[in-house]
C-alpha positions in Angstrom: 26.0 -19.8 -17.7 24.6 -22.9 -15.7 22.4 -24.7 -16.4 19.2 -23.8 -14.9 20.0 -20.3 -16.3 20.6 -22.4 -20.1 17.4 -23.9 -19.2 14.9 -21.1 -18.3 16.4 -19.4 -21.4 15.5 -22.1 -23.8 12.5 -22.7 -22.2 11.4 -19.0 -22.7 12.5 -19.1 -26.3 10.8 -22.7 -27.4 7.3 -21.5 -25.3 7.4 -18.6 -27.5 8.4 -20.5 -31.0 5.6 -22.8 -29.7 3.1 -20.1 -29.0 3.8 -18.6 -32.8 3.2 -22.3 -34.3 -0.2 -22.8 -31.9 -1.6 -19.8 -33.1 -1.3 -20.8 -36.7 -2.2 -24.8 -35.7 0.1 -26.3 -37.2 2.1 -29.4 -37.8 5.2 -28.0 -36.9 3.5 -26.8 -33.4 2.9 -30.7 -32.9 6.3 -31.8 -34.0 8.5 -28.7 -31.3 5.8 -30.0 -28.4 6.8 -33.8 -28.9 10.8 -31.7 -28.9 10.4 -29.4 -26.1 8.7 -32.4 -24.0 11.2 -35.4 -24.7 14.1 -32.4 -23.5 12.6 -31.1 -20.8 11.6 -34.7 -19.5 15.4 -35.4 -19.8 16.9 -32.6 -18.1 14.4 -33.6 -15.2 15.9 -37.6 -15.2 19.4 -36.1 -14.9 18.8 -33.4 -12.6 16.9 -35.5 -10.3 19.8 -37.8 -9.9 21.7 -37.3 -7.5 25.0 -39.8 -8.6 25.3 -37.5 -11.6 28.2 -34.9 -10.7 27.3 -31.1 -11.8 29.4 -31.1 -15.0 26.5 -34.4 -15.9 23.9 -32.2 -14.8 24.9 -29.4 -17.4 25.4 -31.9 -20.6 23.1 -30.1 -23.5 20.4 -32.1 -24.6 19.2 -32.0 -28.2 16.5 -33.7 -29.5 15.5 -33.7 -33.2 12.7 -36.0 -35.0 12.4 -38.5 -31.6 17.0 -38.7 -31.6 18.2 -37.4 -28.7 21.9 -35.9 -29.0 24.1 -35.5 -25.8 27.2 -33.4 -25.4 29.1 -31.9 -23.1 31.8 -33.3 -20.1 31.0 -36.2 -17.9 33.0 -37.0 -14.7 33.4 -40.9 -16.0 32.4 -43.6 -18.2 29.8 -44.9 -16.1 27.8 -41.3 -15.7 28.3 -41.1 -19.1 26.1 -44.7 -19.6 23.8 -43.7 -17.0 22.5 -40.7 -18.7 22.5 -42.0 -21.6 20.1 -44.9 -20.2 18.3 -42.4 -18.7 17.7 -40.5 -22.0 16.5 -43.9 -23.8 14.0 -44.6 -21.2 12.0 -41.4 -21.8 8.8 -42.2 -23.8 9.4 -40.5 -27.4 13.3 -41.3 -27.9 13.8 -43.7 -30.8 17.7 -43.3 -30.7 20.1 -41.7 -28.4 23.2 -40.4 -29.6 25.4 -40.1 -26.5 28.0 -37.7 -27.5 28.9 -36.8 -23.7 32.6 -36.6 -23.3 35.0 -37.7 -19.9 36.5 -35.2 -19.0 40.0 -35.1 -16.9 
């Protein structure tokens, strides 16, 4: 599946686990916001770069309580540093955990 198919799947599925917790105002409504925002702000820095090859576009992006974890095959060390700057720089993140793998 690529990943603007992964994406528009997940997004479906968080706006409606987001929807259920809004209607019920709670905390954990706040808390999968801060999540679905710090991922999808993510996935936009990568996409948007163009010296990120498409395996680098389709790493999965995970973030849980402001930790962002990345897996998935990168084309070289560098890309692999790149995104993970780029997923450190996105307001939210207090630790990346770069998990990305270079693949041969």
């Amino acid at each position: 599946m690529s990943f603007f198919k992964r994406r528009k799947k997940l997004d479906r599925e968080i706006d409606e686990e987001l929807r259920f917790h809004l209607e019920r105002r709670t905390e954990r409504a706040r808390l999968v916001w801060r999540r679905v925002d710090v991922e999808r702000r993510n996935a936009q820095a990568v996409v948007a770069d163009d010296s990120v090859s498409t395996n680098g576009k389709n790493v999965k992006i995970i973030t849980v309580d402001g930790t962002v974890t990345l897996r998935g095959p990168v084309k070289s060390e560098t890309e692999k540093t790149n995104i993970g700057a780029k997923a450190q720089q996105i307001a939210g993140v207090k630790r990346v955990d770069n998990q990305l793998e270079i693949a041969n």
